[in-house]
TIBA-316279 format. One record per atom (N, C-alpha, C): x, y, z. Coordinates in steps of 0.05 Angstrom, whole numbers, plus 5000, padded with zeros to 4 digits. Layout:
N
XYZ ...
% end
This chain:
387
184652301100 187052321116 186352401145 186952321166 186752381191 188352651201 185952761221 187753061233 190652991243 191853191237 194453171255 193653231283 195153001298 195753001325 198552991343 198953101361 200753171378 200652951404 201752821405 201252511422 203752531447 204352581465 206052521478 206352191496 209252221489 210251931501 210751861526 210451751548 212851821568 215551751569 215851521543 219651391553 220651711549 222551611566 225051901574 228251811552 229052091549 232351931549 234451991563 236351891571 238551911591 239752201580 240952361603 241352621596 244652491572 246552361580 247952271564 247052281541 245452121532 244252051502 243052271489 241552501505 241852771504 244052921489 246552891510 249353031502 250152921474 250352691469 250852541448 249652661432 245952671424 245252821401 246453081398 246853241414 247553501408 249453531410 251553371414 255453351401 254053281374 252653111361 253452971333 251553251315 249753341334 248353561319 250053801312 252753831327 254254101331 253654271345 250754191366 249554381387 251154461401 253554341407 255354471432 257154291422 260754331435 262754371431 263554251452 265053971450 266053881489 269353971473 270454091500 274254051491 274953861507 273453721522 274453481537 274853281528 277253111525 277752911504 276352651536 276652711565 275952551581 273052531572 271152651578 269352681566 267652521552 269752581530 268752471501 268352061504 271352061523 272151861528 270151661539 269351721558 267151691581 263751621565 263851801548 261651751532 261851591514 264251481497 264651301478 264651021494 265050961518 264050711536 262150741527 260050861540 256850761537 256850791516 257950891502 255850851463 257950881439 259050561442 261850511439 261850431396 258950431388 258350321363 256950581346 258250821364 256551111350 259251181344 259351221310 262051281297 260851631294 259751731296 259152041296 260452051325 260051961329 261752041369 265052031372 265351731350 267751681355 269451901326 269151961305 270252141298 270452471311 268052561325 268352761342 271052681365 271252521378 273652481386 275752451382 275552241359 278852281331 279652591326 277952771321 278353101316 278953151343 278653111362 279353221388 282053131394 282552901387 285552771393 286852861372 285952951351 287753091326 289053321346 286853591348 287153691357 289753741383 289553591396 291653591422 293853361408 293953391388 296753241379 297353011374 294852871390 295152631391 294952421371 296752431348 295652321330 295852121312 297351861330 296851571322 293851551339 293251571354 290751531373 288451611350 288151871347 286151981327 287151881293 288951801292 288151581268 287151271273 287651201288 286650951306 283451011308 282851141319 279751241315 278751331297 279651501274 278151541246 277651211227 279751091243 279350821221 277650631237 277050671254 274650521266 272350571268 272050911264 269750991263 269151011225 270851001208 270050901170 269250561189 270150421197 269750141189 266350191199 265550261222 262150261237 261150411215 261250571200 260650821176 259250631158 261550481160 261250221123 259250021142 259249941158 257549761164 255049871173 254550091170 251450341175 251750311144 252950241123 251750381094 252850601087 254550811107 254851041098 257450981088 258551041064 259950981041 261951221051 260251481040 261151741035 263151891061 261551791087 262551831110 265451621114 264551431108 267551241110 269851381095 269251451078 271351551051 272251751070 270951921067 271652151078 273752131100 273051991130 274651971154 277251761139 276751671123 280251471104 281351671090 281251891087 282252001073 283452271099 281752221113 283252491137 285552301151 284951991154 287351871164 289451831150 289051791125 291651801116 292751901100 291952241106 293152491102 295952521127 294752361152 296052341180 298652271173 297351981160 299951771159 299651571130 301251551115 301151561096 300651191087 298851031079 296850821094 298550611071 299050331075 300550081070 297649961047 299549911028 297549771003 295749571018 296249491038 294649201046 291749281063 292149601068 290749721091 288949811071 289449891041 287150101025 286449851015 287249701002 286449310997 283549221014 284249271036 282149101055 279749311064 279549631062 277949831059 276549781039 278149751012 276749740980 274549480988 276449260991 273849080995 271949061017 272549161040 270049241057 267649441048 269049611030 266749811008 265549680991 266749480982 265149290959 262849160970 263749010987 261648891005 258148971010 259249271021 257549401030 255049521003 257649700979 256849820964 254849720945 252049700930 251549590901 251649780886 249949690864 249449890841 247349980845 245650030857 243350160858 244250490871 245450580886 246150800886 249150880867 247751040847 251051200835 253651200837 252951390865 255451440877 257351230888 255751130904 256650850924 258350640898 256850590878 258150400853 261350600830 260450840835 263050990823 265250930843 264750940869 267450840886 268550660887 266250460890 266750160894 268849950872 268350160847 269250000826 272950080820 273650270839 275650350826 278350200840 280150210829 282150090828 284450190857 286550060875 287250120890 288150410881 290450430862 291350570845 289550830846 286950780833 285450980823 284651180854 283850980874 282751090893 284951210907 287151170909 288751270920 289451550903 289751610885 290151840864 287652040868 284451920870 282152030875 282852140904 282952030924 282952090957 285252260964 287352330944 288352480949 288452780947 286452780923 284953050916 282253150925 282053000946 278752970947 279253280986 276853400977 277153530999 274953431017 275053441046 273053371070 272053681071 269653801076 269154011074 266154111092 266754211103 264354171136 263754521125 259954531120 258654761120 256454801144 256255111149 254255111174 251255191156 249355211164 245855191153 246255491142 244455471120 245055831107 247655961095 248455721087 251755821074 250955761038 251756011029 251955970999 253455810986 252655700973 255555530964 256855640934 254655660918 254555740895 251855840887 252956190877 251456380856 250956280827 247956330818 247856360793 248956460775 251656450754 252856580739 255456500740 256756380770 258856300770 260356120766 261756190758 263755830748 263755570762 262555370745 263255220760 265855030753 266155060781 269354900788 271054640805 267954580806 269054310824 266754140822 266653930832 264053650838 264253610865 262553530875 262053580899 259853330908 260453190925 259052990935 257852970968 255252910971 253952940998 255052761015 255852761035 256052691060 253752561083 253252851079 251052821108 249553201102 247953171107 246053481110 244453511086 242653791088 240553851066 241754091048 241354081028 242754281006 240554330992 239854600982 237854710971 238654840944 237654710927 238754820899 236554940883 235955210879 233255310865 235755440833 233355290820 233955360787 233555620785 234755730759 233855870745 234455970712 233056140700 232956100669 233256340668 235656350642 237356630641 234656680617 233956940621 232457160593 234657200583 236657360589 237957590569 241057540595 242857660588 245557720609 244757850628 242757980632 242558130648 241058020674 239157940669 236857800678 236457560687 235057470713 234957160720 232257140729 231256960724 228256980735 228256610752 227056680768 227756380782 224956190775 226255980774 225155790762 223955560776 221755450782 220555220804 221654890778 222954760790 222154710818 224854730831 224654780873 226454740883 227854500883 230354430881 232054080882 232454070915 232353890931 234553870950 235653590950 237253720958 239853440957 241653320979 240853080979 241552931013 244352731011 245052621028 246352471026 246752221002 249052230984 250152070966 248652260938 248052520937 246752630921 249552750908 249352900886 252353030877 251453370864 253653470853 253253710832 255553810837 255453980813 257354020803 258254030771 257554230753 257754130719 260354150710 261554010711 264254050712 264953870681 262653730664 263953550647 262353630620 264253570595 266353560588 268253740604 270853690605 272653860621 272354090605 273354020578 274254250562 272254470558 269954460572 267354690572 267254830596 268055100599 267155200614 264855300618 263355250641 259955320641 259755470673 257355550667 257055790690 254555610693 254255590734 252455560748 249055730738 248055540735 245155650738 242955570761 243855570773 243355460816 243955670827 242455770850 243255880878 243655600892 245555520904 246155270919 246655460945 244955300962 245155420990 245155091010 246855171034 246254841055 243354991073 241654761080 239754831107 240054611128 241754541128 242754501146 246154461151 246554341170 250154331172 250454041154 252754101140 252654021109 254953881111 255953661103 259353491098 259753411072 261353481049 261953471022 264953361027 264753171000 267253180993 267053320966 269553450963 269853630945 272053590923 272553610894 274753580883 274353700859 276554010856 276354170836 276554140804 274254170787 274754130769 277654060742 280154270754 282654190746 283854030756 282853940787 284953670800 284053420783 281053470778 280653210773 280053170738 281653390719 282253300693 284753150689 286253290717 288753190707 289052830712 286852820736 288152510743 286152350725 284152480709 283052270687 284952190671 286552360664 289252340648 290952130652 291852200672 293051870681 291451590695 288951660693 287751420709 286151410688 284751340674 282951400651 280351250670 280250960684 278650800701 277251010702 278251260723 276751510741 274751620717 275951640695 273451860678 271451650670 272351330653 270251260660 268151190678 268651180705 266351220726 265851420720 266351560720 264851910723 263351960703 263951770674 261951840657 259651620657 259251430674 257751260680 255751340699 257451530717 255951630745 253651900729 255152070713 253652220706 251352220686 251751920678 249651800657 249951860628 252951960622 254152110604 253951970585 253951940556 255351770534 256851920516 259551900509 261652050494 259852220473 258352070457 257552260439 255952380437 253952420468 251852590468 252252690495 254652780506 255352890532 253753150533 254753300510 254353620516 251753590513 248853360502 247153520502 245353450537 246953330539 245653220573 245653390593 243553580596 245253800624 243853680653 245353860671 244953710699 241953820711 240353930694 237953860706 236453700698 237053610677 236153260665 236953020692 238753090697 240252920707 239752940738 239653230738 238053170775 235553070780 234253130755 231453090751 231152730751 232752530740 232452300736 232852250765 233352350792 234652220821 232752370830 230252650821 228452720846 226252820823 224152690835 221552780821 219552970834 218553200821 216253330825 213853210832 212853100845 210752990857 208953040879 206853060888 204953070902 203452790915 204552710933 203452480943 202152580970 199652310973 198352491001 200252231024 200952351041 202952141060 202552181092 202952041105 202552031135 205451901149 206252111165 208752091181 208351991209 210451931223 210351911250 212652021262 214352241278 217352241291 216352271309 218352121321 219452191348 221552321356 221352451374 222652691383 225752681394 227452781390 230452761414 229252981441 230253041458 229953171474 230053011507 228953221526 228453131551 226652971551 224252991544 221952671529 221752651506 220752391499 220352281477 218552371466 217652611450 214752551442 213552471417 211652281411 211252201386 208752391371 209452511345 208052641335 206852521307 203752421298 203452361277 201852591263 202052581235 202352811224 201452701192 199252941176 198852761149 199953021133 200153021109 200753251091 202053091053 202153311040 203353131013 205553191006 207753040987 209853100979 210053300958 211953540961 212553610934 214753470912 216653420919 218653220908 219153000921 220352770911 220752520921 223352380903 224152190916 226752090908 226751870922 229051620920 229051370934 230251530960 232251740965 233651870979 232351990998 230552100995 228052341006 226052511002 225452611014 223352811002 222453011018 220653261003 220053461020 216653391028 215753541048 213253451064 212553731069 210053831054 208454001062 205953831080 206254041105 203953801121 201053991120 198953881126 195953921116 195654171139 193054251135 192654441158 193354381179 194154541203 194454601219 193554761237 192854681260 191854981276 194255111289 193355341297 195355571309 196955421334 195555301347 197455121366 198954941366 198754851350 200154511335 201254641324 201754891308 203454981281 205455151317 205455201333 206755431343 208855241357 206054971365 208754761385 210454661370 209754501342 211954441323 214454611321 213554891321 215855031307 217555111332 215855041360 217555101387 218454871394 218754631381 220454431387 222154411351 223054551341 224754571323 227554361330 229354561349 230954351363 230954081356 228053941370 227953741371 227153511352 226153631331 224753491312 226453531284 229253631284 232253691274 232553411278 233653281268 235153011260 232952771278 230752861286 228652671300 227652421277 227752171297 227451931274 223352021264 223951811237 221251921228 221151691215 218651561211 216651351195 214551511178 215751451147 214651531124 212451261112 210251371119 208351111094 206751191073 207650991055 206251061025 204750811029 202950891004 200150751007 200550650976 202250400978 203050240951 201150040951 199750100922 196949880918 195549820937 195149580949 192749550973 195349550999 197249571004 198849521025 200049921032 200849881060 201750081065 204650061076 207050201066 209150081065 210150381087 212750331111 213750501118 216150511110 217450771107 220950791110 221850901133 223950791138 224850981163 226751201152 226951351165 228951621160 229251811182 229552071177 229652271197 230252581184 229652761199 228552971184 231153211191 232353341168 233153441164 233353691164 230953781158 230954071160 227854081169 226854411173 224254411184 223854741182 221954841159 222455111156 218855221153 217755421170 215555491163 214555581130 212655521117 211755651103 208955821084 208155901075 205956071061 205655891042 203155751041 202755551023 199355581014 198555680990 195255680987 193655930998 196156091016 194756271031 194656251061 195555981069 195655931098 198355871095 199155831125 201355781150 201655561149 203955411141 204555201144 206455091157 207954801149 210454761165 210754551136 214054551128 215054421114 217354281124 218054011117 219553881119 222153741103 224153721109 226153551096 226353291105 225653071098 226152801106 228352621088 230152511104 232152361086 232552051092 231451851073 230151631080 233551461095 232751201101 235451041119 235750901094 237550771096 238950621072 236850371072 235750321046 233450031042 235749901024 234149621029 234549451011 234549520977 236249350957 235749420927 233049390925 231849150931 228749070924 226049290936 226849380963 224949600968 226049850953 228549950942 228750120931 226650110903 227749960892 226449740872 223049830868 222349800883 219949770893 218150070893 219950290907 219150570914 219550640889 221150550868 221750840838 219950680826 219450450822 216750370808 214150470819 213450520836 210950710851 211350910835 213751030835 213851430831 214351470809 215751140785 214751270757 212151230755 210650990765 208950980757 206351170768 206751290790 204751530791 205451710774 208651840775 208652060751 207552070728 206451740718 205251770687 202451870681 201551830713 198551780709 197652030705 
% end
């Protein structure tokens, strides 16, 4: 593996495109809907911009305008892939205003379009019925967390399902000894966009969390409480079967399936040796390549312990934090004789004690691939897991 190096670039970026990352990061707060305005000219196909503005025109009342904008910023959403995000902003509009069968008609099939079966989630939506989705999106909560927020204690009920958005969620197991006692348990889960939890099934079982669920970064869920959503299985029956499709359930062997089986089938414990590249947001561009190995992996993402480091490289990394927060990144695996990249971008970025040295760890959350390169990556990572 080659030393890590610290490479600077010179392209620049426009202080605008600046502001932009750090409105969509939450770095700062404009109340200027002119503003906002002014900036959606130049970067008229950035639906993170244009829903920041929909909320701003909520805000001041304005609110045929900011439903006019939440539904244009779901349509750019669905045509980026993001499913979860579209849903989400269709469901804050027509909470507004209450939306014409022909309007959730032509959404459903713009989701189809987009959606396959290779991700879970994306195929539990896709499949459901105007009817159904409309009964689902009505119970469904939009739910915005800041980095370091608990979500759920070990011990506590759980009461709802909960679906990723956007951000990093940190779920460390653990194994009850006795009532009294919890001893924590490796390995850590994290969970990225179109990831879920939540043990909420069979209904009729109540079960207590065995997760500390924490966000590390700023987090977007949709949310829907375990009792909203027995009752509308009830009348929609469609809804439970997705849900028992999504959760990989079969009627007669539900209860023995628990959800760390089940998290476990979407992220693997692994150790791969890998070589990155990001580039930076900020006042310059800088490009940083970087080698280290995976501890877990998924078609979704993975975490990156990077290789030694010296005291300088480990101090500048962690002094451009900021910038290396949602910074694009090129992931390559070294599949058979070819070396394949993904693109993504990094999510979180947290120092750590690894072997006895100083390290730096990473969250990376890959961009939406093709079925066939998906295809492609879980055949690599069963087939290293066997070996």
């Amino acid at each position: 593996m080659p030393t890590n190096q610290l490479n600077t670039d010179t392209r620049q970026i426009s202080t605008s495109e600046g502001i932009v990352n750090h409105i969509l990061n939450d770095d700062i707060e404009l109340h200027s809907s002119e503003i906002l305005h002014d900036l959606l000219k130049k970067y008229p196909d950035e639906p993170g911009l244009m829903r920041v503005y929909a909320d701003q025109l909520r805000k001041n009342g304005v609110l045929d305008g900011a439903a006019d904008m939440y539904s244009k910023a779901a349509t750019l959403f669905l045509e980026k892939g993001k499913i979860l995000a579209a849903i989400a902003l269709k469901i804050i509009q027509w909470r507004m205003s209450s939306p014409i069968k022909a309007e959730v008609k032509k959404f459903l099939f713009n989701l189809k379009q987009v959606a396959g079966d290779d991700i879970p989630v994306n195929s539990f939506f896709c499949r459901l019925t105007i009817q159904d989705s409309l009964a689902l999106c009505a119970s469904l909560d939009v739910i915005y967390l800041p980095p370091e927020h608990t979500i759920k204690k070990a011990g506590e009920l759980e009461d709802s399902l909960n679906f990723v958005i956007s951000g990093t969620i940190k779920d460390s197991l653990y194994h009850t000894i006795d009532s009294r006692e919890k001893v924590f348990r490796e390995p850590n889960l994290y969970l990225f966009e179109n990831d879920y939890f939540g043990d909420i099934y069979p209904f009729e079982q109540d079960k207590k969390c065995n997760s500390y669920i924490e966000t590390k970064s700023q987090v977007e869920l949709l949310k829907i409480s375990k009792d909203k959503l027995r009752k509308i299985c009830i009348r929609y029956p469609k809804i439970e079967n997705g849900l028992l499709n999504l959760l990989k359930v079969r009627s007669g062997d539900s209860i023995d399936i628990s959800p760390e089986k089940l998290r476990d089938a979407r992220r693997i414990a692994m150790k791969l040796e890998l070589e990155i590249e990001i580039l930076l947001n900020g006042s310059q561009n800088t490009s940083i390549s970087l080698s280290g190995f995976s501890s877990d992996v998924s078609i979704n993402g993975l975490c990156l312990i990077l290789d030694d480091i010296g005291l300088d490289s480990y101090s500048e990394i962690l002094s451009l934090e900021n910038g290396v927060k949602n910074a694009k990144v090129q992931t390559n695996f070294p599949i058979e004789d070819m070396k394949v990249s993904i693109p993504g971008e990094i999510v979180w970025l947290s120092p750590v004690l690894h072997e006895g040295r100083k390290t730096i760890k990473l969250g990376i959350q890959f961009e939406n691939m093709s079925p066939k390169l998906k295809g492609l990556l879980m055949m690599f990572f069963n087939s290293f897991d066997k070996k």
